[in-house]
Each structure stands twice: as structure tokens, then as C-alpha cells.
C-alpha positions in Angstrom: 31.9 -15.3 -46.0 33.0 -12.3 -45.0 37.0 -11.4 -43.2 35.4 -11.0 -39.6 33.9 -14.8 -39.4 36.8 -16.4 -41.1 38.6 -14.6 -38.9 36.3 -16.3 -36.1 36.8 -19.6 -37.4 39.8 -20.0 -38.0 40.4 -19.1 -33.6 41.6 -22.4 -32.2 40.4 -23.1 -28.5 43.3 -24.5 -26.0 43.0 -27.5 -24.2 42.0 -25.1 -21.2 39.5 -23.9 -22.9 38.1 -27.3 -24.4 38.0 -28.6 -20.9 36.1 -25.6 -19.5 33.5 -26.1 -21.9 33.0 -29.1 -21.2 32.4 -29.0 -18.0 30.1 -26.2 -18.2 28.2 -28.3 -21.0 28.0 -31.4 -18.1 27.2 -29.4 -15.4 24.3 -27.6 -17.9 23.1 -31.2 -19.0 22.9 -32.3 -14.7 21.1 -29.6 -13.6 18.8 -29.7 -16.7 17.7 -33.4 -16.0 17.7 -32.8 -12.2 15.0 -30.0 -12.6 13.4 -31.8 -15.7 13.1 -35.4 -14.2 10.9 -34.7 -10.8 8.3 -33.4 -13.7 8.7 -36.3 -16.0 8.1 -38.4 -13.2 5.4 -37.2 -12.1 3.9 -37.2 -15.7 4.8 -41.2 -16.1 3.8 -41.9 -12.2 -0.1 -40.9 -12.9 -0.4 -43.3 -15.8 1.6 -46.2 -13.8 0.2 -48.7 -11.2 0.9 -47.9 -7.9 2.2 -50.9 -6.6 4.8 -50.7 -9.4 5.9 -46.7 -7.9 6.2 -47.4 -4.6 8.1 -50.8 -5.7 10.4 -48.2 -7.8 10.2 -49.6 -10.7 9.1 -46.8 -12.5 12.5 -44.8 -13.4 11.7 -43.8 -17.5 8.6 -45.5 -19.2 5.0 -45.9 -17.1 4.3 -49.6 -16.2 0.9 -50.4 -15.8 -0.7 -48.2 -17.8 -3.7 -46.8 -16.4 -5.9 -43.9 -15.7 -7.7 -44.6 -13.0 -6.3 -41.7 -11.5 -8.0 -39.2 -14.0 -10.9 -41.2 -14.0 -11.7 -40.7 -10.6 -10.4 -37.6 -10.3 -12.9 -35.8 -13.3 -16.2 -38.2 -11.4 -16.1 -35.2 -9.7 -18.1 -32.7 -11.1 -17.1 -29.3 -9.3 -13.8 -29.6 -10.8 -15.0 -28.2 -13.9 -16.4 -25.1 -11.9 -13.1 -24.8 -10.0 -11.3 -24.6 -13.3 -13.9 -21.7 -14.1 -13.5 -20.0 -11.3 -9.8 -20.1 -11.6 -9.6 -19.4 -14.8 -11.8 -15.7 -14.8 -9.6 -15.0 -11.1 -6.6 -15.5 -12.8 -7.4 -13.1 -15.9 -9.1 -10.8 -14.3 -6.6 -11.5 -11.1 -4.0 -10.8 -13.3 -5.4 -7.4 -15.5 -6.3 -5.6 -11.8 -2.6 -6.7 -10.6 -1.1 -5.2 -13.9 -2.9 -2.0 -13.7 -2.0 -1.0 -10.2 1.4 -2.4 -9.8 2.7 -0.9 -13.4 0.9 2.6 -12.7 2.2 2.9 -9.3 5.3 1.5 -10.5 5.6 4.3 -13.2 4.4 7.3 -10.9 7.7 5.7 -8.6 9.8 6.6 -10.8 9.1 10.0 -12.1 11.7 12.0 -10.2 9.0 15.0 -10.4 6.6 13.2 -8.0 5.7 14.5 -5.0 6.9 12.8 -1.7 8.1 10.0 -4.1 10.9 9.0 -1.4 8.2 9.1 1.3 6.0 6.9 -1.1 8.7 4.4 -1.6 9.5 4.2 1.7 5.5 3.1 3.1 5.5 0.9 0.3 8.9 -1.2 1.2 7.7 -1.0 4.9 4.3 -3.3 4.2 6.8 -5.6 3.0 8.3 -6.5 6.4 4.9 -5.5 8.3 1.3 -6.0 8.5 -1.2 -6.6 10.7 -1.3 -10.3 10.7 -4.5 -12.7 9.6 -7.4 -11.2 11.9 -6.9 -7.7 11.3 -7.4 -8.4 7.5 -9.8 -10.9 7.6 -11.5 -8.2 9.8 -11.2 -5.2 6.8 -12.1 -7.5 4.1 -15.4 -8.4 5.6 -15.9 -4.1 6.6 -15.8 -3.8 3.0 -18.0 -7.0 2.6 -16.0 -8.6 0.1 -15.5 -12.2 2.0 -17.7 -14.7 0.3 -17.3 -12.8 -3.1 -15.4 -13.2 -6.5 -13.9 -9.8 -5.7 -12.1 -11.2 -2.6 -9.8 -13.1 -4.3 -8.8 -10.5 -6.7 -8.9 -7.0 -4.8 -7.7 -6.9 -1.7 -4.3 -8.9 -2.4 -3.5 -7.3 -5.8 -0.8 -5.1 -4.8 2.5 -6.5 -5.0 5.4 -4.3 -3.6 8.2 -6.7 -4.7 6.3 -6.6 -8.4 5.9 -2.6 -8.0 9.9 -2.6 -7.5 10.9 -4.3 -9.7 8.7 -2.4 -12.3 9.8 0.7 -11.3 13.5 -0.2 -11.9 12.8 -1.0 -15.4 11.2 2.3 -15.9 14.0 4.1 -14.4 17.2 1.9 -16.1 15.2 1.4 -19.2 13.3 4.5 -20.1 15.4 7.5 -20.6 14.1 10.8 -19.2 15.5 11.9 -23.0 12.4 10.3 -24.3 9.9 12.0 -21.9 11.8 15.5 -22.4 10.9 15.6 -25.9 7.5 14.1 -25.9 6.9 17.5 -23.6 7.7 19.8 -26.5 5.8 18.0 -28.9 2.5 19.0 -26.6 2.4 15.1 -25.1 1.0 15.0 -21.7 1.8 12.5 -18.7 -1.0 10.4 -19.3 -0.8 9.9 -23.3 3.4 9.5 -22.7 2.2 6.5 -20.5 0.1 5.0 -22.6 1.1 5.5 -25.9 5.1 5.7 -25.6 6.2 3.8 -22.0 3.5 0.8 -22.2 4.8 0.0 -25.9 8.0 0.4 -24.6 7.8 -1.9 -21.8 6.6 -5.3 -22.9 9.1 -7.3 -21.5 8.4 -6.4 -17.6 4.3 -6.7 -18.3 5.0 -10.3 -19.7 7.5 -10.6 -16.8 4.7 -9.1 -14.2 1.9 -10.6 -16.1 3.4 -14.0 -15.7 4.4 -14.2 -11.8 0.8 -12.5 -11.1 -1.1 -15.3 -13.0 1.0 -18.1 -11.7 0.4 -16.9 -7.8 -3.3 -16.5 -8.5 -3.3 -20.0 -10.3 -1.9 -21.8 -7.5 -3.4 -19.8 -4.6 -5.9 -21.7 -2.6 -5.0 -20.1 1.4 -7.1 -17.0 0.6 -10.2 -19.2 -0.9 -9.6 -21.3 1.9 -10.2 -18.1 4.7 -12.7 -15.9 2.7 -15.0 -18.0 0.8 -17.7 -19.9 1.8 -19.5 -20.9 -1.2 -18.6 -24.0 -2.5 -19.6 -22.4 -6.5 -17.0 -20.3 -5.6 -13.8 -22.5 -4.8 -10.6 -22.2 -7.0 -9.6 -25.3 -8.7 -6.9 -26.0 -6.0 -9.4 -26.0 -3.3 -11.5 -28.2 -4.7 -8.6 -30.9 -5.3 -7.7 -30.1 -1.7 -10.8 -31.0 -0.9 -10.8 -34.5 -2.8 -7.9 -35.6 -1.6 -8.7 -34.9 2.1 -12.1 -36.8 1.3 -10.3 -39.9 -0.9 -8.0 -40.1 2.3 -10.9 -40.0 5.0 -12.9 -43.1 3.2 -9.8 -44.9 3.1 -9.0 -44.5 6.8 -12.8 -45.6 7.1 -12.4 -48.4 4.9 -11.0 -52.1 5.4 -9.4 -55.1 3.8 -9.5 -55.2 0.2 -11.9 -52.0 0.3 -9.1 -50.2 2.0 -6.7 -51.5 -0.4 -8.4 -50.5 -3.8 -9.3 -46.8 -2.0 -5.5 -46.7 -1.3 -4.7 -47.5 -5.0 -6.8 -45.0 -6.3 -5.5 -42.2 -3.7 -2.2 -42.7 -5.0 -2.5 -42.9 -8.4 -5.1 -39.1 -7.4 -2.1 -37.6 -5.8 -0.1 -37.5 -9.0 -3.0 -36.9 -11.9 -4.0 -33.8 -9.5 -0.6 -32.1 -9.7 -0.6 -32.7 -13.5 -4.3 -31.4 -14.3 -3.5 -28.0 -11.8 0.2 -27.3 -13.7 0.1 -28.4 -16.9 -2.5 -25.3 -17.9 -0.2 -22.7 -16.5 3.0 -24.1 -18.0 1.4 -24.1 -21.6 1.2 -20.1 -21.1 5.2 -19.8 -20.6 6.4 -20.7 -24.0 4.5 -17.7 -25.4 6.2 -15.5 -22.8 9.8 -16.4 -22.7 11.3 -14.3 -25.2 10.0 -11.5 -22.4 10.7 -13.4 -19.4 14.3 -14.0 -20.5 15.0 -10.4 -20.9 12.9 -9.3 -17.8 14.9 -11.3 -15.4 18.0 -9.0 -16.8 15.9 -6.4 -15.1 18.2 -4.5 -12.7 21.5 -6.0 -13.8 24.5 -3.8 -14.3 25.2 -2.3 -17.5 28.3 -2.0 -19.8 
């Protein structure tokens, strides 16, 4: 062992101290079970009878194990095309909304560009103003892109608040020291970009990568204005669309007919929000180590 960590444990905490941690360690262990438990819940709730949820008596094991939720969730067919559908918009969602954001991001922050105040400025204005719901439902079918797979990756791909925050990684992270010396050795602006900032800036594509694909998982108001076509239809349409069809035979149902379609709507409600989050959630683990270091992004240095 070498003198520095004997020196390290051999440093005795005060009572001051002791109690600090400790408190930080119980406040850490609250808010971990407060944000932890709603998911849990909701995990235990779709394998537990109904009448044993709304009686609260589901806290930490299922009772009543069933799935009958699932079941009559996956009798519909067109949920396997949803997940298609929202699968190939959410890659190829995601690539598009990488590409435009990081190379508009990038060309931000060159201090060389053009107008690049000017830029920045039109940019940050769309953020507090647009022309409202008509005027782009109105350009999107100009373009005749309603009713289309495009629609739902095109038109909305541009992220200003992703574009910023890019840019201030490539500005804090990137030192005009590297670029300077790429020059001499013959580089130009487009191989610099590629070959030396892109490798360099991993964290805030994961970062970027990740928000875009979660928003384009989980959208369903744009599928819900521009698409027609049922084939079409994101996954959380289509579960939309269940629900509000499980709730309308119930309403239309009576006496023990109403009672087993309310059982079943239920026990739908909490197997739809597992089988729309749990495939987006399995993709975080493989992006923390970035995600942890992009949300630094910004923060003052020492």
C-alpha cells in the first residue's frame, strides 16, 4: 500500500461528518425508492387481479397472478405492425435527428462562420415561436408528406434545445488548439469533422441519440394529425386506440358482461405501459457511461 492511501485511511471522520453522511445516504435511499416504486408497481399491478389493486392490497408481491392483460392486449394483431413501424421511425427518426442537429450544432460553433450570431439567434427564436398547428399541418401536406413514413421523421427532426446543447459541447470541449493544427497538417473542415470531432464527441451523440429516440418512441400526437393509414400507426397509437375501444364496449356492456370488460380494461391499462417502456429502457444501460458525462455538458469548470 502505498503512503498516499494509508495516509487516506488512517483520516478519521467527526461526528459531524458521520451524521452528514448519513443523511445524505437516507435521503439518496428515499428518493431512490420513490422514483423506483411507481415502476415496480406498475410491473407487479399487470400480473395482479384487479379487484386485489384497487382493494390496495398489492404494495410488494402480485396477488392473483394473471395475464390476462397481455393476453388480450397481443389478440390484437396490429400491435406487431405498430412495434414495426416504431421501431424503423425511431432508428431512422433518430439517425436524420443526429445528422442535422450535430452538423448544425458544429457549424454553430465555428467562430469563423459567417452570420453565426445571426444564425443562432433565428434558431433560439423558433423556440418561443411558430406558427401554431394549421400553418404546419398546411406545409407538411405542400410538401405531400402527410399520410407518409417520412412525416414522422422529417419535418420535426430539428431540435434547437438538442442543437444547443451540442454546440456547447463543441465549444467547452473541443479546443480550437486541435483544429489549428489539423490545418497545417493539410486537414480540411469536412475530414476534421468526421474523422477528429465525431470520435471526439461520443458522449453528446449517445446523450443526443438517446433523448431523440425516446421522443420518437413515445410520440403518438404527430401520427395522430398526419397519418391516415392504419399500416402506418406507431405502436402508441395503436394502444391508444385499444384502450379507447376496450373502454367503449364496456360503456356498451352490462351486468356481469360489463364487469369482466372492466376487469380486463384494467388489468390493459397497466400491461400497455409495460410493453411501450420496457423496450426503450433496455437501450439505457448501454448508454449511461455517456449519458452520465453528457448531462455535465455545460457545467463550470475548475
Amino acid at each position: 500500500m502505498s503512503t498516499k492511501s494509508k495516509r487516506k485511511s488512517k483520516v478519521k471522520m467527526s461526528r459531524q461528518d458521520k451524521i452528514f453522511q448519513k443523511v445524505i445516504y437516507l435521503l439518496s435511499a428515499l428518493m431512490l425508492v420513490i422514483v423506483i416504486y411507481p415502476l415496480y408497481f406498475v410491473v407487479i399491478a399487470s400480473f395482479s387481479d384487479p379487484a386485489a389493486v384497487a382493494g390496495g392490497q398489492v404494495w410488494l408481491l402480485p396477488k392473483g397472478l394473471t395475464l390476462d392483460g397481455y393476453k388480450e392486449l397481443f389478440k390484437h394483431s396490429e400491435i406487431w405492425t405498430g412495434y414495426l413501424n416504431t421501431i424503423l421511425y425511431t432508428l431512422v427518426g433518430t439517425a436524420i435527428g443526429l445528422f442535422v442537429n450535430i452538423t448544425a450544432a458544429y457549424a454553430l460553433s465555428r467562430r469563423d462562420l459567417v452570420g453565426r450570431g445571426f444564425l443562432n439567434l433565428l434558431f433560439v427564436f423558433t423556440m418561443f415561436f411558430n406558427g401554431g398547428l394549421i400553418p404546419t399541418f398546411l406545409t407538411v401536406q405542400d410538401f405531400h408528406l402527410d399520410n407518409t413514413f417520412w412525416v414522422m421523421v422529417l419535418p420535426f427532426s430539428v431540435s434547437v434545445y438538442n442543437m444547443i446543447v451540442a454546440r456547447t459541447f463543441f465549444q467547452n470541449s473541443i479546443p480550437m488548439d486541435i483544429y489549428d493544427a489539423a490545418r497545417i497538417d493539410g486537414c480540411g473542415n469536412l475530414r476534421y469533422f468526421a474523422q477528429i470531432v465525431l470520435p471526439l464527441s461520443k458522449a453528446i451523440l449517445a446523450v443526443i441519440g438517446l433523448w431523440t429516440a425516446v421522443g420518437l418512441w413515445n410520440s403518438y400526437f404527430n401520427a395522430l394529425i398526419y397519418l391516415k393509414d392504419s399500416s402506418l400507426y406507431p405502436l402508441q397509437l395503436i394502444l391508444r386506440n385499444i384502450l379507447i375501444t376496450n373502454n367503449m364496449q364496456m360503456s356498451l356492456g352490462s351486468g356481469e358482461a360489463m364487469q369482466v370488460a372492466l376487469r380486463l380494461s384494467n388489468l390493459m391499462r397497466y400491461s400497455v405501459i409495460i410493453v411501450s417502456t420496457v423496450p426503450i429502457m433496455c437501450i439505457y444501460p448501454f448508454v449511461q457511461k455517456y449519458f452520465n458525462q453528457g448531462v455535465m455538458i455545460g457545467a463550470v469548470k475548475g
